[in-house]
C-alpha positions, 0 to 999 in steps of 0.5 A, spaced: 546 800 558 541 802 552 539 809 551 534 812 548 528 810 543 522 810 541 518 813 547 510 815 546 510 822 543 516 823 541 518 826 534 512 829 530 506 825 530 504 820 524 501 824 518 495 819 516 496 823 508 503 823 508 507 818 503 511 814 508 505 812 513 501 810 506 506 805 505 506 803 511 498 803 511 498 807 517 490 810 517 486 812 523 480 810 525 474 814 524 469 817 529 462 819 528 462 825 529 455 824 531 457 820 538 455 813 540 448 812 539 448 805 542 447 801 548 450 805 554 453 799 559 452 799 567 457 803 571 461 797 572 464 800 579 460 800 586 459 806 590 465 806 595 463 807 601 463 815 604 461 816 597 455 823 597 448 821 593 451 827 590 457 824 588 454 818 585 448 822 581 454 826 578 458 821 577 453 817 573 451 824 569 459 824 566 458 815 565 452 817 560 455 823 557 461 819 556 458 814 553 455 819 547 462 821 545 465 819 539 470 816 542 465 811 545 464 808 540 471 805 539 470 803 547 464 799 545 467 794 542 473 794 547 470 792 553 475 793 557 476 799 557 469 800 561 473 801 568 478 806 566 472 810 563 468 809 569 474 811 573 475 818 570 468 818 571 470 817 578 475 821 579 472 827 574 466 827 580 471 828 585 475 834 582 469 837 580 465 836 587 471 838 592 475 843 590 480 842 594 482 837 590 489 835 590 493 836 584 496 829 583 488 827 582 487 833 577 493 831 573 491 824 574 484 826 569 489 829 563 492 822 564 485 819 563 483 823 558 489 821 553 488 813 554 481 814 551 482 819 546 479 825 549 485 830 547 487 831 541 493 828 542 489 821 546 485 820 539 492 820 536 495 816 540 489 811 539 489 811 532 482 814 531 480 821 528 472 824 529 469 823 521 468 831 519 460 831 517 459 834 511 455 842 513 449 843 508 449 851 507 442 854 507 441 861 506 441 866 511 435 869 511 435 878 511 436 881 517 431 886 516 426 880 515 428 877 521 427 883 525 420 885 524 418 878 526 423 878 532 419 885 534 412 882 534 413 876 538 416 880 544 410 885 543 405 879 543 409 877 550 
């Protein structure tokens, strides 16, 4: 019987700028750190029956704010990724609409989350990494000049 092995997470992540995963041309994939800007497909799950408007309507709210994270825009082009995004989204209106919720089902969301690289570790685990946007430094402007121009648009209210 065989024991042991390379096992999901086991031993330190891979160190995209290390020498050993530059000669294994190991890279990750960059990620606008912008989101996906392109088409949002349709819910690829119907309703199930029992389900409230109000489960329905959150679960399409999750659907579209899903689909303009960073990480969709890798899910944009593996198509059959679009059910298990739908189903976090489904579980997800779930625990936040019923309290009660059990813990199986709030643990199920973390498994979600990893598989489409919404945790630190799923973006590993995907190859992927969001792209740092470069921060354009503007002066900040003089307390005391702020502040006159703050006093006069609550003395015009």
């Amino acid at each position: 019987m065989s024991r042991g092995g390379a096992r999901i997470r086991s031993g330190p992540p891979a160190d995209p700028n290390s020498a050993r995963s530059e000669k294994k041309k190991y890279t990750l994939t960059a990620l606008p750190a912008s989101g996906y800007e392109g088409p949002v497909p349709d819910f690829p799950i119907p309703p199930s029956d029992g389900m409230s408007e109000e489960q329905v309507e959150r679960e399409q709210d999750l659907w579209w704010d899903a689909w303009r994270s960073p990480q969709a825009c890798a899910w944009s082009m593996q198509a059959w990724r679009n059910r298990i995004v739908a189903q976090y989204c489904r579980i997800s209106a779930v625990v936040e609409l019923e309290p009660g919720s059990s813990a199986a089902l709030v643990g199920q969301l973390h498994r979600f989350r990893d598989q489409l690289g919404l945790t630190p570790a799923g973006l590993r685990d995907n190859g992927w990494a969001i792209a740092e946007e470069k921060v354009r430094l503007e002066p900040v402007p003089d307390a005391q000049e702020e502040a006159p121009q703050q006093r006069r648009r609550s003395r015009e209210m």
